[in-house]
C-alpha positions in Angstrom: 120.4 161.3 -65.0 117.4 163.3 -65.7 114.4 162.5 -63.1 110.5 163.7 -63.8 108.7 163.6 -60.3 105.1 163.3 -60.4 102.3 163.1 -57.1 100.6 160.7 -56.4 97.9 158.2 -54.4 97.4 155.4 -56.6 94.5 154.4 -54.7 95.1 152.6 -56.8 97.4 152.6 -60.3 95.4 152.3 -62.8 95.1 152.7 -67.0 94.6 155.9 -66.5 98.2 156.5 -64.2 100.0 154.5 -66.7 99.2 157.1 -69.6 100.6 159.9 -67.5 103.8 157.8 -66.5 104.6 157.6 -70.2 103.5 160.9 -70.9 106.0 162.4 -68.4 109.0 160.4 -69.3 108.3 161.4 -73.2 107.5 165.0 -72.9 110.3 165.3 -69.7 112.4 163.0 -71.9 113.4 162.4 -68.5 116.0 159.1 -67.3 113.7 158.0 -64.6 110.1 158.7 -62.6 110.3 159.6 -58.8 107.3 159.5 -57.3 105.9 161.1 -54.3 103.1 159.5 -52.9 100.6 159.6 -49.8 101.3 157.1 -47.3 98.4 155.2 -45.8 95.6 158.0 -45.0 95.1 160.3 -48.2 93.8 164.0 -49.1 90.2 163.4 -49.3 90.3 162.0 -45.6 90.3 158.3 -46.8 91.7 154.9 -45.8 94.1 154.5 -48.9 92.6 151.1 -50.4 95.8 149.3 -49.9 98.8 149.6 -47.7 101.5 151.9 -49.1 103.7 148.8 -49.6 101.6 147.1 -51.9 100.9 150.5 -53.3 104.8 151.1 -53.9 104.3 147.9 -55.9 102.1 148.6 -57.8 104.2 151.6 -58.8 107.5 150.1 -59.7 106.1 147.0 -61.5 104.3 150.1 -64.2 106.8 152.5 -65.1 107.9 154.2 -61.6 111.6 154.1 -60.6 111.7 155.6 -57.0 109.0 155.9 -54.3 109.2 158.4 -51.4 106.1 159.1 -49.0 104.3 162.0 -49.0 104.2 162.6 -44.9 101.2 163.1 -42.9 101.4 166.1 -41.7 101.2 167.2 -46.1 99.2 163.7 -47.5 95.9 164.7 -45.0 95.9 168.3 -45.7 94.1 170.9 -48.2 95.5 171.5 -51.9 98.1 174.3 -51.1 99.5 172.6 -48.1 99.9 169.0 -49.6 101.6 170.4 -52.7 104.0 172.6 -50.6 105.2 169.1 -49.2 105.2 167.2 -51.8 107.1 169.9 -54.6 110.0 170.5 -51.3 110.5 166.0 -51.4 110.8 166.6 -55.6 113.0 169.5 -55.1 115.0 168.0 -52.7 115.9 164.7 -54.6 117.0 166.6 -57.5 114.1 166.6 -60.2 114.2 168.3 -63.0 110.8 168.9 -64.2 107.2 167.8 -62.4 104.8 166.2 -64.6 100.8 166.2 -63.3 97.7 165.3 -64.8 94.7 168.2 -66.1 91.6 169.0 -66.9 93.4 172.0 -68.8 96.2 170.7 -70.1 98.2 173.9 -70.6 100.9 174.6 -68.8 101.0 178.2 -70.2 97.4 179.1 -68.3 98.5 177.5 -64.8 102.0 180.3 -64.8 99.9 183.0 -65.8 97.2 182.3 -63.5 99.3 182.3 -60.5 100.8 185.7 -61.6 97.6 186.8 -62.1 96.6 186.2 -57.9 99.8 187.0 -56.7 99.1 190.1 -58.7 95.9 190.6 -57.0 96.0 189.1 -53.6 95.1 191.7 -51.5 91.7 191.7 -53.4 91.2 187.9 -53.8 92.0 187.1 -50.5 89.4 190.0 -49.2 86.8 188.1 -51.0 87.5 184.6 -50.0 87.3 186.2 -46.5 83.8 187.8 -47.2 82.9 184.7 -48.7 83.7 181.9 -46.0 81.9 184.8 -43.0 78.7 184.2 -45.1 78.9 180.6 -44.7 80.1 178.6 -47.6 83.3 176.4 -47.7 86.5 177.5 -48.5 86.8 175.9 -51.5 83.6 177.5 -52.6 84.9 180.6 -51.5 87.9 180.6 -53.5 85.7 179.7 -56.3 83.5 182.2 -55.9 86.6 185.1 -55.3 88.3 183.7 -58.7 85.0 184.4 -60.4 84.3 187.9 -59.2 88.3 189.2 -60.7 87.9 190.0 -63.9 89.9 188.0 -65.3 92.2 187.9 -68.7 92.0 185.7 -71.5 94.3 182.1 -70.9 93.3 182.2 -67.0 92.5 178.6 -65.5 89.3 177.2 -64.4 89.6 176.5 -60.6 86.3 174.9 -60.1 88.2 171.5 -61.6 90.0 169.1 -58.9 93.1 168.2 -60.7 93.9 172.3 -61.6 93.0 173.4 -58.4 95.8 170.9 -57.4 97.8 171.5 -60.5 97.6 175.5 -59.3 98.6 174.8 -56.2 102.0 172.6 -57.4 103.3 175.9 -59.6 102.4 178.0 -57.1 104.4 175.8 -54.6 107.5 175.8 -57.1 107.4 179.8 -57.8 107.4 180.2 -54.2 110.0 177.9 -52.7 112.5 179.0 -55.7 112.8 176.2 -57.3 114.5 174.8 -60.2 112.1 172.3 -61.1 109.6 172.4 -64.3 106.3 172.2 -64.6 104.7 170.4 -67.2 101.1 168.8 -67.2 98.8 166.4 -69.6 95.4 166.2 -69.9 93.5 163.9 -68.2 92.0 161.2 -70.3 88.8 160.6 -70.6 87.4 159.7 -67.2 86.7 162.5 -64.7 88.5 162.6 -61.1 85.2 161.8 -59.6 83.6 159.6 -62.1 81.9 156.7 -60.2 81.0 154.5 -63.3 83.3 153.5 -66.2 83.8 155.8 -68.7 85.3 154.0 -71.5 86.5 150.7 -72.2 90.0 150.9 -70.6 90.1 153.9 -69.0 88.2 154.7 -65.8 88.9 156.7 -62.3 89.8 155.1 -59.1 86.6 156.5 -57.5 84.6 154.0 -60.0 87.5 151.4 -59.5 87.6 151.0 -55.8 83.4 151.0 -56.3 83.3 148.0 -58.1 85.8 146.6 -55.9 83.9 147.4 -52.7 80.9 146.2 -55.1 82.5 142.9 -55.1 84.4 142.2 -52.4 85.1 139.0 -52.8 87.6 139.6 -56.0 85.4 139.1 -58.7 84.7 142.3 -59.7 85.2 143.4 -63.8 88.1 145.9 -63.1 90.6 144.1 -65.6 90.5 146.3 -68.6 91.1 149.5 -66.2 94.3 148.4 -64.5 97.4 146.8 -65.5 98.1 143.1 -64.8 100.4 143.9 -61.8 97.2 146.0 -60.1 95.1 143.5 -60.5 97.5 140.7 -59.5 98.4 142.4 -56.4 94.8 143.3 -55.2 93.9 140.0 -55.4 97.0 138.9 -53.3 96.1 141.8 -51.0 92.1 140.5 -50.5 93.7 136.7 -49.9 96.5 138.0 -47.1 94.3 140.6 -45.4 90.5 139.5 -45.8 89.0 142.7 -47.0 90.0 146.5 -48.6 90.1 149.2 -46.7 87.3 151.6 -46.0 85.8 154.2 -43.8 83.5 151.7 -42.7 85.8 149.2 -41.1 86.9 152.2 -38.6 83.8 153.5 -37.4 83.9 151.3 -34.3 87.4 152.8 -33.3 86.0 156.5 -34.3 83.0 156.4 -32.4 85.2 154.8 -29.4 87.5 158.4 -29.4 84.6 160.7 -30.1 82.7 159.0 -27.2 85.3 159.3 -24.8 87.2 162.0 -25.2 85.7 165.4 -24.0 85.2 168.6 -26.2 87.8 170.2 -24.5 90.4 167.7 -25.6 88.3 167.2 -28.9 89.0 170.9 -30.2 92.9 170.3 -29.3 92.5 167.8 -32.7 93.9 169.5 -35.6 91.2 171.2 -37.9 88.2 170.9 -35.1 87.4 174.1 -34.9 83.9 176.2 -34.3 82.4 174.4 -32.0 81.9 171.2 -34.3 83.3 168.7 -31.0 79.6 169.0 -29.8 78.4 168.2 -33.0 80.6 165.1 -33.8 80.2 163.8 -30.3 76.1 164.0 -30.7 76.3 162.8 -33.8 78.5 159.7 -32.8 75.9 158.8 -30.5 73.6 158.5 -32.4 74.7 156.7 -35.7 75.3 153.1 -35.9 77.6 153.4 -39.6 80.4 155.7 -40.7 78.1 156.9 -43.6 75.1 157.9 -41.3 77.8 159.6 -39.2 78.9 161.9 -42.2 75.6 162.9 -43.1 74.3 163.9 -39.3 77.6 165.7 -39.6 78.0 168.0 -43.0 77.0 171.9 -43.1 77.1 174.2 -45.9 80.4 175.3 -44.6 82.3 172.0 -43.7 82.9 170.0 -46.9 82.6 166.5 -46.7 86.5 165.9 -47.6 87.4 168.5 -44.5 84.9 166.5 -42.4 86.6 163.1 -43.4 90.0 164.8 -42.6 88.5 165.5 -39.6 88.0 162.4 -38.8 91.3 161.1 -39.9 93.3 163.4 -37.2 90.9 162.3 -34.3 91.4 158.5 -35.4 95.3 159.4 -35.0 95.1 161.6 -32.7 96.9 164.4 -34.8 96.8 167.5 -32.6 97.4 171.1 -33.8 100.8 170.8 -32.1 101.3 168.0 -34.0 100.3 169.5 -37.4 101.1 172.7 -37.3 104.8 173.5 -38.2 107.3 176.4 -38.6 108.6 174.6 -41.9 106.0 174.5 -44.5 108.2 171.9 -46.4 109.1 168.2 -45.7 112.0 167.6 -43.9 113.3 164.3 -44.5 113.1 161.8 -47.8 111.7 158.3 -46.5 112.1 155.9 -49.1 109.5 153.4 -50.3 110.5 151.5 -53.1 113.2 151.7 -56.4 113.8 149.7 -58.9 117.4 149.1 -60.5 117.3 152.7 -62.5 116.5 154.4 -59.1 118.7 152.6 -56.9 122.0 153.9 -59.6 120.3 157.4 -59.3 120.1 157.4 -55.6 123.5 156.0 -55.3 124.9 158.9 -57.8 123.1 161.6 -56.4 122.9 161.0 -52.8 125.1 163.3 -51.1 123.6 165.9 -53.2 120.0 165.4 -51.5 119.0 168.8 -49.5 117.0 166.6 -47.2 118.1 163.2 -45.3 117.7 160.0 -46.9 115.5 157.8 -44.8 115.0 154.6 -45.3 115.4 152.3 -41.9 113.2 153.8 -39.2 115.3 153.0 -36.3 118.2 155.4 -38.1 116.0 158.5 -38.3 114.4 160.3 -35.3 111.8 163.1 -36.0 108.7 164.8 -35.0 106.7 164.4 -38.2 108.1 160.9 -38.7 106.1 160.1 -35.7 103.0 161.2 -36.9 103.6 158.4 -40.4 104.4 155.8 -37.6 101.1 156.8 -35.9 99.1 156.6 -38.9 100.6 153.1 -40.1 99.4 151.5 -36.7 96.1 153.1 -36.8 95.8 152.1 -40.5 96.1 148.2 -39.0 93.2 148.5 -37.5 91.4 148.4 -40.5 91.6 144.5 -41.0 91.0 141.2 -39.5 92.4 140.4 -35.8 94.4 137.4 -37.3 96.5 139.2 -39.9 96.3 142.5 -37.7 99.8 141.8 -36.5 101.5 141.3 -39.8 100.1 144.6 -41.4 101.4 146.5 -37.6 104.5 145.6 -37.5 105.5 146.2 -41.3 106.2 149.6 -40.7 109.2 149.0 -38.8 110.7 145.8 -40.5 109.7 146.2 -44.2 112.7 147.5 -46.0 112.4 149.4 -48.8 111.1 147.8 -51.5 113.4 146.8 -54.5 112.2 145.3 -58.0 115.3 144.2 -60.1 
């Protein structure tokens, strides 16, 4: 059986997801889709909208045949380190190509721009160096090193989101020697950061999850931009749980940390570096809202996704020991969801996995694991006291999901 992995949030499935889903199995002409996707906190430093349960089903009800989680220590991290995660979980299970979404759309400029770098790292890296010392953000100053190379013809843009990440998944399969292919398609009409619908059907989940927020109460227009078993289940997911989640319903629990916890033991938080504990801690006293927070908070040189991550590892408590890792790849498979096609592939192909099966928590013991078990509790937090319990204690007694 031939499998075409693709990485993703889902934050949540949409139109838009669909397309690429079909995409991948035609141009693949793959058996089945595994998919690897961020558990409940996500790259931008976000609450995911919905749990990564209801995420998972969302998944297999459109086209997806296996789910595996993306782990913490990758999901909450910058491009190159979540795509080292997430290409070692692909390559591990067995795909045979990896199929993600682009504002270029050709494969042919994302190989030769990585040869390109690799052929002039010393030099690149010396500027993005020179660039971040005079203030700007890192992922200015990679933009800003790309554009003083001079550079051949067919050479990506890497001022997009989705080729930056796109860049960073052939780089991760060049490196880690692997088998897999990479193929891409190119995005359809609505931008990655588009907050207002773009078309009739197709729009991004930035513009989704605002109409949702919009309209909290359910009655939002989002029909025509997901597929009935989206909307189905975030209705079901508003009636169990009360609201969506949001930034906003942590604040109180953020501002509790920042307020007691010193700046000594603030800078042992992963990614709180510079000095910034004094400045989160004086801004948490002072702002009653998450928002208000963020903007007493950004610089030039922190971007407001690092800040967010930021915020994400104090809310979990994510130390550097925690984060930081000899192994720059995943080190175990934990299983989310499959539907009848990826329960014969897993039973086929098992043994052959270069990276444990996981898919009872009680069976596995590991230091990252900890970290996803950490992160699903916190992630409870972010409803109603009454159905607090249920969303807690899923993590330990949900099996993996399994659609016939």
């Amino acid at each position: 059986m031939k499998a075409v992995g693709v990485i993703v949030e889902y934050n949540p499935f949409h139109n838009g997801h669909a397309y690429h889903l079909q995409a991948a199995k035609e141009t693949a002409q793959a058996d089945l889709v595994i998919a690897v996707m961020s558990g409940n906190f996500l790259q931008r430093g976000e609450p995911a909208l919905v749990s990564k349960w209801y995420r998972t089903q969302m998944a297999l009800l459109n086209g997806v045949d296996i789910v595996l989680e993306l782990p913490y220590r990758f999901a909450t991290q910058k491009a190159e380190t979540f795509a080292n995660g997430a290409v070692s979980i692909l390559d591990a299970i067995g795909c045979h190509s990896l199929m993600f979404g682009s504002e270029s759309g050709d494969i042919s400029s994302f190989m030769q721009t990585v040869d390109y770098l690799d052929k002039n790292k010393e030099r690149f890296e010396q500027n993005i160096k020179k660039n971040i010392k005079s203030g700007v953000s890192y992922p200015k100053a990679l933009s800003l090193s790309f554009q003083t190379l001079s550079s051949p013809d067919n050479i990506l843009s890497l001022d997009k989101p989705n080729n930056i990440l796109g860049f960073h998944y052939v780089k991760s399969i060049i490196q880690q020697n692997s088998p897999i292919i990479p193929l891409t398609v190119k995005r359809k009409n609505a931008d990655y950061h588009d907050e207002h619908f773009a078309t009739e059907t197709i729009a991004s989940a930035t513009s989704i999850r605002k109409a949702l927020f919009t309209h909290q109460e359910g009655k939002s227009s989002i029909e025509q931009y997901v597929p009935v078993a989206t909307n189905m289940l975030l209705k079901e997911y508003l009636a169990e749980y009360g609201h969506f989640h949001q930034w906003e319903n942590y604040w109180s629990y953020l501002r509790f940390r920042l307020l007691q916890m010193s700046p000594e033991e603030l800078s042992e938080v992963y990614e709180v570096e510079e000095g910034i504990e004094h400045r989160l801690i004086a801004a948490a006293l002072e702002s009653t809202h998450f928002k208000e927070f963020m903007q007493k908070i950004k610089t030039k040189r922190y971007t407001w996704t690092r800040l967010q991550r930021i915020c994400v590892h104090i809310l979990t408590n994510a130390k550097k020991t925690d984060m930081k890792s000899t192994k720059e790849i995943a080190t175990y498979l934990r299983l989310l969801g499959m539907t009848n096609n990826g329960k014969e592939y897993l039973n086929k192909y098992k043994s052959q996995f270069a990276l444990p099966l996981v898919s009872k928590l009680s069976a596995y013991k590991e230091k990252d694991i900890v970290l996803d078990i950490r992160a699903s509790r916190v992630y409870s937090f972010g409803v109603g006291i009454q159905t607090r319990e249920r969303l807690l204690h899923r993590e330990y007694k949900q099996p993996p999901i399994y659609i016939k």
